[in-house]
N, CA, C and O atoms as CSV, one atom per row, in Angstrom:
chain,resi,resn,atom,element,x,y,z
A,1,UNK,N,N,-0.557,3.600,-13.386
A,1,UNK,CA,C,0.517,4.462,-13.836
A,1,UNK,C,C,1.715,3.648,-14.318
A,1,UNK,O,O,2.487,4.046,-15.191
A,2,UNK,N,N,1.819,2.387,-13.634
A,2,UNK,CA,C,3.167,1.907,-14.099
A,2,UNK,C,C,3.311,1.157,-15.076
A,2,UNK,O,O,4.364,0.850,-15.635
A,3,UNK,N,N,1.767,0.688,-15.428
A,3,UNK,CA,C,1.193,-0.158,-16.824
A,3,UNK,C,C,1.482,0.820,-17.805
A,3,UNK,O,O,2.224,0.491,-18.730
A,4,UNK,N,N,1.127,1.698,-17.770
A,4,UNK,CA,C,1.454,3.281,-18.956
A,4,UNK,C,C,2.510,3.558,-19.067
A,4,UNK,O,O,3.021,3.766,-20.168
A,5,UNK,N,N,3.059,3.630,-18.089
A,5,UNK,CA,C,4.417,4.013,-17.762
A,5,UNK,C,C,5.448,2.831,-18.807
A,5,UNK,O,O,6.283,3.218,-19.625
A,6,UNK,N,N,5.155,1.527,-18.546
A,6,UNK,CA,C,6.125,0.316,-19.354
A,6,UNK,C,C,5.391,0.243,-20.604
A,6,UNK,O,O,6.120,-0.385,-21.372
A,7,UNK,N,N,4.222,0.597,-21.249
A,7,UNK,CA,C,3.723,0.933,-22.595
A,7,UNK,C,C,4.128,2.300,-23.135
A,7,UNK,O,O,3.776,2.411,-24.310
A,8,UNK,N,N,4.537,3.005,-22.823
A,8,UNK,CA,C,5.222,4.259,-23.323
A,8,UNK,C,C,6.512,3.895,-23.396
A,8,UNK,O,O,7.072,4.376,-24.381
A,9,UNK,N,N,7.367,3.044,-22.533
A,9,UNK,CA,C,8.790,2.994,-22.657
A,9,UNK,C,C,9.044,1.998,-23.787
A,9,UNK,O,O,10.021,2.167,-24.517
A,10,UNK,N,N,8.081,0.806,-23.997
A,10,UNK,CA,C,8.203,0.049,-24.821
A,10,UNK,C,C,8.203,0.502,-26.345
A,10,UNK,O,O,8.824,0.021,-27.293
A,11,UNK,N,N,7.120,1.813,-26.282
A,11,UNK,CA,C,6.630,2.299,-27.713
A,11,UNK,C,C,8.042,2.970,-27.984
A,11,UNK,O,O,8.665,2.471,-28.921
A,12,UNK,N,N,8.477,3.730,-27.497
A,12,UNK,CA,C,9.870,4.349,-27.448
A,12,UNK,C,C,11.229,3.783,-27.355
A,12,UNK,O,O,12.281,4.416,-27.444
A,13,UNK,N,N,11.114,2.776,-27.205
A,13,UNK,CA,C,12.075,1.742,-27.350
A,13,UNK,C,C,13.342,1.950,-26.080
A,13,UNK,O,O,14.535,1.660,-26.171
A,14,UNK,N,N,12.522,2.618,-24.782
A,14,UNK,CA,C,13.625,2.508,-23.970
A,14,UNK,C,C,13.910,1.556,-22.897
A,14,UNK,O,O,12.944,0.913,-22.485
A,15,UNK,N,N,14.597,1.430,-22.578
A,15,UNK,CA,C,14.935,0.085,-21.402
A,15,UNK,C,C,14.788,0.075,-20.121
A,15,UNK,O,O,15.717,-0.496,-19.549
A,16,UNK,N,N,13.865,0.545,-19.350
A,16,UNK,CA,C,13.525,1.056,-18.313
A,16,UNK,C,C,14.324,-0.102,-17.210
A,16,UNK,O,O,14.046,-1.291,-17.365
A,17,UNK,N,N,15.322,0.307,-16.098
A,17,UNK,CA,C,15.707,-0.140,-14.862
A,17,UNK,C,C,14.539,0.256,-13.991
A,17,UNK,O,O,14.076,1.381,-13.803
A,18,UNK,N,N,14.164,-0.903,-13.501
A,18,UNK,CA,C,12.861,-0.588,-12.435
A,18,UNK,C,C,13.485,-0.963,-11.102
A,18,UNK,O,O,14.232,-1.825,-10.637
A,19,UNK,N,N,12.694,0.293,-10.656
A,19,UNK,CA,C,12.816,-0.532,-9.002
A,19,UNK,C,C,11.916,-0.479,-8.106
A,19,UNK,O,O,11.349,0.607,-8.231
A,20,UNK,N,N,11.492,-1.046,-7.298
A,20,UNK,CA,C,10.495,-0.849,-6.316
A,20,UNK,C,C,10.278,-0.086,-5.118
A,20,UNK,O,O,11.052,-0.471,-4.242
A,21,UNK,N,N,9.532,0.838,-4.741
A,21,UNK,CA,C,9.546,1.693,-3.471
A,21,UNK,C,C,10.164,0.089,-2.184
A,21,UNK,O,O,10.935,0.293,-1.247
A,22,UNK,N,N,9.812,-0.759,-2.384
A,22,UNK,CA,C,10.002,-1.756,-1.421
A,22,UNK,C,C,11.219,-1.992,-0.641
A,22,UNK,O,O,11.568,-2.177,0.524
A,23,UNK,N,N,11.758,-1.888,-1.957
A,23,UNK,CA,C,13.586,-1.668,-1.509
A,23,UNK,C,C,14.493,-0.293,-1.339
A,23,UNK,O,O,15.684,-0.086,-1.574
A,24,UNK,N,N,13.506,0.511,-0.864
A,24,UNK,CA,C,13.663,1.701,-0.598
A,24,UNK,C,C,13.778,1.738,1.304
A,24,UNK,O,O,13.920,2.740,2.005
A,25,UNK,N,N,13.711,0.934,1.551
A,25,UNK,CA,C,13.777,0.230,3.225
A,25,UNK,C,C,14.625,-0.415,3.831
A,25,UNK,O,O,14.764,-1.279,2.966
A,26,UNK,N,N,15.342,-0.724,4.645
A,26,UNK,CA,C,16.116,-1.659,5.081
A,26,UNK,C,C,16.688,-1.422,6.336
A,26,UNK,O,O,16.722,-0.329,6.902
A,27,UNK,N,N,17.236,-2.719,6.847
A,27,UNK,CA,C,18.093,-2.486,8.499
A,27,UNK,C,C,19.053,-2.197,8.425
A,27,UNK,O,O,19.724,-2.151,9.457
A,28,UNK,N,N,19.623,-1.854,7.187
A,28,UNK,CA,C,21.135,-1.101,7.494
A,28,UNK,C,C,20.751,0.258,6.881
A,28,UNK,O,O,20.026,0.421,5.900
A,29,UNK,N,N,21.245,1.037,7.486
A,29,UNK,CA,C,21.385,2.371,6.598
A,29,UNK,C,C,22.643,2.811,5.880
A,29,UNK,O,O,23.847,2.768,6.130
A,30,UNK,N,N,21.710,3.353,4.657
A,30,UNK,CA,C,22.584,3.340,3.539
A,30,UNK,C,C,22.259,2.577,2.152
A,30,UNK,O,O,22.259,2.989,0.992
A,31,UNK,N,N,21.968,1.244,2.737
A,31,UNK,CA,C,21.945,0.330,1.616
A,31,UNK,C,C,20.567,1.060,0.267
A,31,UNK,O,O,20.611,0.784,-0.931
A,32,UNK,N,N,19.863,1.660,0.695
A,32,UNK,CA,C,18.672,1.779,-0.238
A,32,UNK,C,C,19.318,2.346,-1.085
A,32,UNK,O,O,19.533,1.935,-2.225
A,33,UNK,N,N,19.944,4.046,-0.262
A,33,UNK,CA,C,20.491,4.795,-1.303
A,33,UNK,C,C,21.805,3.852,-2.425
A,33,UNK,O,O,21.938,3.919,-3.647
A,34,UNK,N,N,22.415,3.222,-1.638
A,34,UNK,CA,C,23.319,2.986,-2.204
A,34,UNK,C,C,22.896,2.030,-3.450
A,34,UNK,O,O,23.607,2.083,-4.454
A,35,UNK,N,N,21.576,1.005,-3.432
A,35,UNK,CA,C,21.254,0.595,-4.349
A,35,UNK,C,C,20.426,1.519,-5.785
A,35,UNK,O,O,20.292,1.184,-6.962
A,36,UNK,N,N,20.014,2.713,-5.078
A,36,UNK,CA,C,19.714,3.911,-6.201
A,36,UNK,C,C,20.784,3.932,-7.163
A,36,UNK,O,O,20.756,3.440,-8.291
A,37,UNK,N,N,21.906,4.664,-6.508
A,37,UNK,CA,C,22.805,4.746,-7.220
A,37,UNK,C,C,23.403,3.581,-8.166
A,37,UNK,O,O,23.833,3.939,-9.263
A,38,UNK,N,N,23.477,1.893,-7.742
A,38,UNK,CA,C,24.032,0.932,-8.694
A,38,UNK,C,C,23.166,0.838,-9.472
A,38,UNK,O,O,23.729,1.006,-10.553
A,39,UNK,N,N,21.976,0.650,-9.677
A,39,UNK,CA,C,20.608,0.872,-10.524
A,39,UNK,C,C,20.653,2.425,-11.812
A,39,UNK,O,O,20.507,2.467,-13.033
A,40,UNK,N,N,21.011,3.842,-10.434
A,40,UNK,CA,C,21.409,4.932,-11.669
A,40,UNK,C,C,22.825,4.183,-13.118
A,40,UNK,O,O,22.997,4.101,-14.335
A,41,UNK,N,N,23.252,3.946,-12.236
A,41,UNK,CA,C,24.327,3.743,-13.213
A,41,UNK,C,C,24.119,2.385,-14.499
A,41,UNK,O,O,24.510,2.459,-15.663
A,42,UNK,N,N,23.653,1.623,-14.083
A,42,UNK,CA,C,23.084,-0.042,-14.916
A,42,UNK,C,C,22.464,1.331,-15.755
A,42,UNK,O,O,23.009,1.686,-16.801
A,43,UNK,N,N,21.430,1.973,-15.271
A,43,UNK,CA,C,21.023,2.455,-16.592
A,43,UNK,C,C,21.850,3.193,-17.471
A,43,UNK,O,O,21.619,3.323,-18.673
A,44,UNK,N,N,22.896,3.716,-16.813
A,44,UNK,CA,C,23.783,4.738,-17.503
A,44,UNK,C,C,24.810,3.730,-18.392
A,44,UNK,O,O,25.689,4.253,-19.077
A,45,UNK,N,N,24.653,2.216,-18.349
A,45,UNK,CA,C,25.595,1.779,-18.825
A,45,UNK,C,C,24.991,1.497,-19.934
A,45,UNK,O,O,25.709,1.370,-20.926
A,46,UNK,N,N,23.346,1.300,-20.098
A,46,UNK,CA,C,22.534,0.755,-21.325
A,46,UNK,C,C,22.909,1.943,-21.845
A,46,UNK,O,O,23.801,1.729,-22.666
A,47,UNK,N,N,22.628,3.215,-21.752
A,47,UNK,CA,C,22.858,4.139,-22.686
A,47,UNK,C,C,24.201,4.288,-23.169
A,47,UNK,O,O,24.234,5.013,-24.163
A,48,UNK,N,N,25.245,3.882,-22.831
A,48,UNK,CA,C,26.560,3.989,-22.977
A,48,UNK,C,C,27.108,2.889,-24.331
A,48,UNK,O,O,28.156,2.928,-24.977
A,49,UNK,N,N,25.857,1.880,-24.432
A,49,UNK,CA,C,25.684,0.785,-25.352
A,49,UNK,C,C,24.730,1.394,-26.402
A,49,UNK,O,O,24.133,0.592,-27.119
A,50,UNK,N,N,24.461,3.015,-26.621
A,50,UNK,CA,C,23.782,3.571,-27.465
A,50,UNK,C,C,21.919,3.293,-27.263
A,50,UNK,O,O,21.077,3.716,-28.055
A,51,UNK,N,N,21.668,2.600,-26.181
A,51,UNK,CA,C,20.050,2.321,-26.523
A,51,UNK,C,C,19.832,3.758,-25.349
A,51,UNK,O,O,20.732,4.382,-24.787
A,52,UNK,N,N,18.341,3.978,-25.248
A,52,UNK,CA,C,17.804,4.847,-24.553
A,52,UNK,C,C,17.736,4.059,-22.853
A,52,UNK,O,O,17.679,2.830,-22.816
A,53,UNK,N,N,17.743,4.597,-21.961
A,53,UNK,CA,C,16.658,4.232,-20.859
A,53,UNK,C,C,16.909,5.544,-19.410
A,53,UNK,O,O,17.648,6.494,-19.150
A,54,UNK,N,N,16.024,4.970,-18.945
A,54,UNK,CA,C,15.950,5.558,-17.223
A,54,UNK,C,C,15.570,4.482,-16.331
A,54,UNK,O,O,14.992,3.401,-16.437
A,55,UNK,N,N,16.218,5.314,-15.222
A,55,UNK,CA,C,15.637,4.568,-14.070
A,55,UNK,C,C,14.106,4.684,-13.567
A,55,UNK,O,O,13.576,5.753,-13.870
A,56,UNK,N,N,13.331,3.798,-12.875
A,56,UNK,CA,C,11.978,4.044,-12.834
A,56,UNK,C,C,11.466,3.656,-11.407
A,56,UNK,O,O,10.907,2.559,-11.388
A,57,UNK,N,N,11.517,4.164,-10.474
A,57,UNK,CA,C,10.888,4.051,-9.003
A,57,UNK,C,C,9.600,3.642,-8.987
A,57,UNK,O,O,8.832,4.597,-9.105
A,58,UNK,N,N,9.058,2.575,-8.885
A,58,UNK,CA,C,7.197,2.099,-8.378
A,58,UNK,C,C,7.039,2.950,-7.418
A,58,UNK,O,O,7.917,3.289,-6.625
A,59,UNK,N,N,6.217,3.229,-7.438
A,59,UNK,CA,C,5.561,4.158,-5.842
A,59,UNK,C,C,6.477,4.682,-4.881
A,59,UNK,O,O,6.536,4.263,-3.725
A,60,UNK,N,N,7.208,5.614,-5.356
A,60,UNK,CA,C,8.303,6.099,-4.628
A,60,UNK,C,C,7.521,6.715,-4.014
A,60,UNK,O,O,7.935,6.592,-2.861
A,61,UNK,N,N,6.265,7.576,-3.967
A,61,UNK,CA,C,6.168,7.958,-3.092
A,61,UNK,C,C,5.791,7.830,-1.502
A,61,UNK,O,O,5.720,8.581,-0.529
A,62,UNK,N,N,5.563,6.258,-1.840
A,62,UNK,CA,C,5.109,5.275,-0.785
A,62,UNK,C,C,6.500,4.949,0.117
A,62,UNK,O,O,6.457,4.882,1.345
A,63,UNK,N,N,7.375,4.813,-0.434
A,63,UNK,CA,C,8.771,4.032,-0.161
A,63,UNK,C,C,9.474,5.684,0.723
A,63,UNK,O,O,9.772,5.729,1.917
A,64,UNK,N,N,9.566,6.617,-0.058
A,64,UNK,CA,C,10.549,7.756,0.469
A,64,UNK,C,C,9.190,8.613,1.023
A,64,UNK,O,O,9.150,8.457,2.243
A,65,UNK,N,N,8.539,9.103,0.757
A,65,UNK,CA,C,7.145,9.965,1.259
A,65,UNK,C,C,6.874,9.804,2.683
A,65,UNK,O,O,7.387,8.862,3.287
A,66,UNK,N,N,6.126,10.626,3.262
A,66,UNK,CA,C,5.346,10.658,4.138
A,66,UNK,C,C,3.835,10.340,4.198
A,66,UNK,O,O,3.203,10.439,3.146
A,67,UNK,N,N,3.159,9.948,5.392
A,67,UNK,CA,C,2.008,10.020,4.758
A,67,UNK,C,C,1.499,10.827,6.285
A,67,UNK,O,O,0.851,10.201,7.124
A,68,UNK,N,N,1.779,11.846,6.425
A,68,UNK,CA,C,1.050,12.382,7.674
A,68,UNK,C,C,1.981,11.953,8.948
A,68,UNK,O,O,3.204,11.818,8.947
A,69,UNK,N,N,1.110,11.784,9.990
A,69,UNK,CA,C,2.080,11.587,11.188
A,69,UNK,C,C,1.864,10.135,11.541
A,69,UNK,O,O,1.770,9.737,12.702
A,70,UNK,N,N,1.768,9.148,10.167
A,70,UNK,CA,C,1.382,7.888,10.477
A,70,UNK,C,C,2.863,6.770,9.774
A,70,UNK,O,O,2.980,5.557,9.946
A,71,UNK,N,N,3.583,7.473,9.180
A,71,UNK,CA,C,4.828,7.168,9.278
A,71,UNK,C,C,6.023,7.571,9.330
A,71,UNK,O,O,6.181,8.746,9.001
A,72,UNK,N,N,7.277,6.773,9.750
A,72,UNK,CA,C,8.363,7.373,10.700
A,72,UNK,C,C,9.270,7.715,9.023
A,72,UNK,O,O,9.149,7.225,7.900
A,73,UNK,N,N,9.933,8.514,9.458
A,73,UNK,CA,C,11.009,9.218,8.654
A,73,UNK,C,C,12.089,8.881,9.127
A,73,UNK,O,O,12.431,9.433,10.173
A,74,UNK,N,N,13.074,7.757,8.448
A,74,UNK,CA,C,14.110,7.076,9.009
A,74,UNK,C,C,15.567,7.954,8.059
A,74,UNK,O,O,15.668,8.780,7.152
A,75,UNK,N,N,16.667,6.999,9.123
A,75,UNK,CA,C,17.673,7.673,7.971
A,75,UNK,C,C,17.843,7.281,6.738
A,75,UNK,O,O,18.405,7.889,5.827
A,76,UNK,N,N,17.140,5.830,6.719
A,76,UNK,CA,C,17.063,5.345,4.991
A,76,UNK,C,C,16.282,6.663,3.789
A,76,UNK,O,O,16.706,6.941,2.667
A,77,UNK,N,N,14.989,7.307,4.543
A,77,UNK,CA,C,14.403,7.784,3.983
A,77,UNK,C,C,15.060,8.720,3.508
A,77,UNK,O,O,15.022,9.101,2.338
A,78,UNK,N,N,15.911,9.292,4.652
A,78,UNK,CA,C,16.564,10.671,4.832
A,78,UNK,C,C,17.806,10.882,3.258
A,78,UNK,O,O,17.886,11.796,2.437
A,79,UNK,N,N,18.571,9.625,3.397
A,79,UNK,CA,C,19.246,9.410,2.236
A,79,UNK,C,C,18.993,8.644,1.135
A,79,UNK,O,O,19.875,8.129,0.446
A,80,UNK,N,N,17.492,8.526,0.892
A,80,UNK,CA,C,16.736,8.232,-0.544
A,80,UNK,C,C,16.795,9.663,-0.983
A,80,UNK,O,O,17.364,9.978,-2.028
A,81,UNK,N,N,16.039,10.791,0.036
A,81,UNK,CA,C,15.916,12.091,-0.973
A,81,UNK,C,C,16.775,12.393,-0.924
A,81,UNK,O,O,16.767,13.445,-1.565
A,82,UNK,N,N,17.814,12.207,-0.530
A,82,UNK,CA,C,19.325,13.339,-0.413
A,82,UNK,C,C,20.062,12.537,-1.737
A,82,UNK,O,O,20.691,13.078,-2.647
A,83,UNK,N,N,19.837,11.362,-1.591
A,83,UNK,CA,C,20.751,10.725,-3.256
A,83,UNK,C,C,20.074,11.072,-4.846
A,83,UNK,O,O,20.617,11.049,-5.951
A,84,UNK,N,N,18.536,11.427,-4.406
A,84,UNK,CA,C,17.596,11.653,-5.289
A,84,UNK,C,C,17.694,12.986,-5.801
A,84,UNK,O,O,17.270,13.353,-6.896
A,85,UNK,N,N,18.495,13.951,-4.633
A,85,UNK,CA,C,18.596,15.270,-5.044
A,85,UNK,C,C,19.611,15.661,-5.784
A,85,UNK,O,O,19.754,16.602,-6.565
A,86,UNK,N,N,20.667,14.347,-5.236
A,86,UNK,CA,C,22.513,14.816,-6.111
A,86,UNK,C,C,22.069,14.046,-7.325
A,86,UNK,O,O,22.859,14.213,-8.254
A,87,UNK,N,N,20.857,13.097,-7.674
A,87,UNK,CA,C,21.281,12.680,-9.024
A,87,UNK,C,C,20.344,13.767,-9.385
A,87,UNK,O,O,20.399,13.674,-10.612
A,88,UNK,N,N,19.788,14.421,-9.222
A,88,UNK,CA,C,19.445,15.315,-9.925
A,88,UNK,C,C,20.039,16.766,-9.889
A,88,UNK,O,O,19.419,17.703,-10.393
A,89,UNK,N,N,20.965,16.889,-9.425
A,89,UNK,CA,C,22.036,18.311,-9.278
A,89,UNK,C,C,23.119,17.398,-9.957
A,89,UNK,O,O,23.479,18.025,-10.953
A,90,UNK,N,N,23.776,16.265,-9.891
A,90,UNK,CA,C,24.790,15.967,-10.607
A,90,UNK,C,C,25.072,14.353,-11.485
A,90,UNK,O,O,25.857,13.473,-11.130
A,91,UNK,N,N,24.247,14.344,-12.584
A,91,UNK,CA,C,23.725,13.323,-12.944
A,91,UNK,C,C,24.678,12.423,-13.741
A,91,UNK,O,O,24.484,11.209,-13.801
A,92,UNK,N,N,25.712,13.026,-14.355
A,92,UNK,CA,C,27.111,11.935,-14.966
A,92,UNK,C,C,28.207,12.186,-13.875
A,92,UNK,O,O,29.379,12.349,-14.214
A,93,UNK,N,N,27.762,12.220,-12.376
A,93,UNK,CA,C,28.738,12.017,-11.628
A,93,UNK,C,C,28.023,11.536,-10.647
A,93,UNK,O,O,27.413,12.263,-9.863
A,94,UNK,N,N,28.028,10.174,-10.591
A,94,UNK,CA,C,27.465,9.064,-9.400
A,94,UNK,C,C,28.480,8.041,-9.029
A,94,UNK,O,O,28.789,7.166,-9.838
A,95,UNK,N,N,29.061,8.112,-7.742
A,95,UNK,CA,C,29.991,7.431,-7.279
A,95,UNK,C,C,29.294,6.600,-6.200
A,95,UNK,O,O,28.400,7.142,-5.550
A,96,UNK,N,N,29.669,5.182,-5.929
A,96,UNK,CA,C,29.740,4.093,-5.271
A,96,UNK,C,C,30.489,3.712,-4.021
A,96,UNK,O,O,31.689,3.445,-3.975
A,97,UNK,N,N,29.680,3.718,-3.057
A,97,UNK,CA,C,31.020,3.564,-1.766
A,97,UNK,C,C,32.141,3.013,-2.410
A,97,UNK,O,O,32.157,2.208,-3.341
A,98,UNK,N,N,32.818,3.393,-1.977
A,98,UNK,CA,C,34.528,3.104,-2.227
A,98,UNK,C,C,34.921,3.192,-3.496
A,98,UNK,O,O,35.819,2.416,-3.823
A,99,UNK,N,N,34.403,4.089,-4.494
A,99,UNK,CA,C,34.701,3.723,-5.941
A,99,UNK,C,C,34.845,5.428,-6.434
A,99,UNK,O,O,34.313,6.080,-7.332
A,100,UNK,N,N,35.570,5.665,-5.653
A,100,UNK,CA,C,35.757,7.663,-6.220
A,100,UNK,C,C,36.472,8.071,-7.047
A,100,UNK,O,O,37.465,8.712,-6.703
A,101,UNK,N,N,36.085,7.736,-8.949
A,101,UNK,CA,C,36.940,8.023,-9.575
A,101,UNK,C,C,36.251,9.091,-10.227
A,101,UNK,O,O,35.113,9.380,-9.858
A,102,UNK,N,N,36.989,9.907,-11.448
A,102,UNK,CA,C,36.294,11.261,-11.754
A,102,UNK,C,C,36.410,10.681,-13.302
A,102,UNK,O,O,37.351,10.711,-14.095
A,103,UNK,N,N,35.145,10.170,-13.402
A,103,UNK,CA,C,34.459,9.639,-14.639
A,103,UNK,C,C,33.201,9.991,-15.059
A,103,UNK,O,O,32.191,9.443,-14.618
A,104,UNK,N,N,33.186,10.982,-15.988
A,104,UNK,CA,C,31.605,11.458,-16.560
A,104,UNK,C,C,30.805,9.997,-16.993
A,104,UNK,O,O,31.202,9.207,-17.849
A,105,UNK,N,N,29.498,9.859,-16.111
A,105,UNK,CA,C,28.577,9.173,-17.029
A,105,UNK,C,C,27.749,9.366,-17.680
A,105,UNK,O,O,27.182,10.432,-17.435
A,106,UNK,N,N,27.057,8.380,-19.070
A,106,UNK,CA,C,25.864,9.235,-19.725
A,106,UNK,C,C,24.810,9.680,-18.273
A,106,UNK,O,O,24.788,9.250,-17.120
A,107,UNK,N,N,23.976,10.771,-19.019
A,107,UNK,CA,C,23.076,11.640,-17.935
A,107,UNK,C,C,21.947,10.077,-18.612
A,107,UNK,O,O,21.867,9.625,-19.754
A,108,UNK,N,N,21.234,9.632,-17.299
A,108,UNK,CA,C,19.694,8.969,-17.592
A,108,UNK,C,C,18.844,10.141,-17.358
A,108,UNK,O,O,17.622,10.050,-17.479
């Protein structure tokens, strides 16, 4: 899927920000989401430079998902889908710990 996935973006000429379910994990909480969001925005800045792109999750569903009762649902997980849900309820408004200004960005 992700071979198709970077041959379709290429044919289309968009700039895909990738990221990996991998770094969808960590010992602090917070940090995953919070790297969603600097990643949403890198892409929002290519488009802001007129080219196309999106952001692109590898196996998110591996990284934020469940797989049965064989893995734990942490608070990282908890605020992957909850950041996943505001960029998709509010997509030119993504703010950065400590950075709360009221600036429309392009929508990725």
């Amino acid at each position: 899927k992700t071979f198709q996935s970077m041959l379709i973006f290429k044919k289309l000429g968009v700039s895909p920000i990738v990221m990996s379910a991998g770094e969808l994990e960590s010992g602090n909480a917070g940090e995953p989401a919070k790297l969603i969001r600097q990643r949403y925005r890198e892409a929002s800045d290519i488009i802001k430079k007129g080219k196309m792109s999106t952001l692109f999750i590898n196996d998110l569903d591996a990284g934020a998902g469940r797989m049965g009762g064989s893995t734990q649902y942490t608070v990282n997980n908890q605020m992957v889908n909850a950041t996943l849900m505001n960029l998709a309820d509010n997509p030119t408004n993504v703010q950065l710990p400590g950075q709360y200004q009221v600036e429309e960005i392009p929508r990725v």
